[in-house]
C-alpha positions in Angstrom: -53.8 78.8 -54.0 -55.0 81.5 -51.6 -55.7 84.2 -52.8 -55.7 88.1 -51.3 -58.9 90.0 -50.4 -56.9 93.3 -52.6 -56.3 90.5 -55.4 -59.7 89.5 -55.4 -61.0 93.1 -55.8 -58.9 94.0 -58.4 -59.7 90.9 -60.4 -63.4 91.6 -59.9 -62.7 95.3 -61.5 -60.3 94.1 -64.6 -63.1 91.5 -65.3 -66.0 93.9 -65.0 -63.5 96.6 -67.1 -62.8 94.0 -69.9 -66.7 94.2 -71.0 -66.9 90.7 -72.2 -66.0 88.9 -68.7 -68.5 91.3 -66.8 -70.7 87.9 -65.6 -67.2 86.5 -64.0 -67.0 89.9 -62.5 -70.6 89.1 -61.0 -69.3 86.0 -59.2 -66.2 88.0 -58.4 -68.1 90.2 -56.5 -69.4 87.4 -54.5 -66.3 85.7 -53.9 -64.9 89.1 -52.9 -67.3 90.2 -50.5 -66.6 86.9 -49.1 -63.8 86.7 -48.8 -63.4 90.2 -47.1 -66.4 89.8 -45.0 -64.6 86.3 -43.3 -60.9 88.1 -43.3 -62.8 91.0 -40.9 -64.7 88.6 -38.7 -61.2 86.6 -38.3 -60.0 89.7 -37.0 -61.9 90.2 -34.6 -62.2 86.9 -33.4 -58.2 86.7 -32.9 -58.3 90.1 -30.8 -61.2 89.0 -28.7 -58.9 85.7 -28.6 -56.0 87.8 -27.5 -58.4 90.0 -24.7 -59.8 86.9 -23.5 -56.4 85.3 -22.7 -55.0 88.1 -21.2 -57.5 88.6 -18.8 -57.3 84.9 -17.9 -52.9 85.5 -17.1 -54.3 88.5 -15.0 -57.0 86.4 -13.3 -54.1 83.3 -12.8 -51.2 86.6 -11.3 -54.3 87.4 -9.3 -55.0 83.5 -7.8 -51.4 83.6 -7.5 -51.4 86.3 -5.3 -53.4 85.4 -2.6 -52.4 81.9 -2.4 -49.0 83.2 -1.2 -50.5 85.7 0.7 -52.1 83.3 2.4 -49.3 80.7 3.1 -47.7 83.9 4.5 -50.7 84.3 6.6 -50.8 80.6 7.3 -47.0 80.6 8.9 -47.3 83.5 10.5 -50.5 82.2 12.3 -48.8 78.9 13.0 -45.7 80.9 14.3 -48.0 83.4 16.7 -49.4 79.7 18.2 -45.9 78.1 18.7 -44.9 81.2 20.8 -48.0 81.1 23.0 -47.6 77.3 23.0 -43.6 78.2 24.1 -45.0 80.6 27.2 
């Protein structure tokens, strides 16, 4: 069972409320902090994730780019040395 970081907190504060269940709310702490601490590193780890691959699709557009620019370049090169060839 997986439990929310909200659902976590607010089982930390009922235990810690109750009076007798305060040392569960101690561990609850813990568990809470931990689990909200890993939920905000997972975050950011997925949106660098999501940066890093777009820049790599901009990067492949980019390489993508020039090759044709330079098959363009390449035929009309080729083209230019038939004519004089032609002459």
């Amino acid at each position: 069972m997986k439990i929310s970081t909200a659902g976590a907190w607010i089982i930390t504060l009922l235990c810690f409320v109750s009076g007798i269940l305060w040392p569960l709310g101690l561990i609850g702490i813990c568990v809470s902090l931990y689990i909200t601490v890993k939920n905000l590193t997972s975050r950011q780890s997925s949106k660098e994730d999501e940066e890093l691959e777009r820049q790599r699709e901009i990067e492949r557009k980019e390489i993508d780019m020039v090759r044709k620019s330079n098959e363009i370049l390449l035929h009309l090169i080729q083209d230019e040395h038939r004519e004089e060839g032609d002459r």
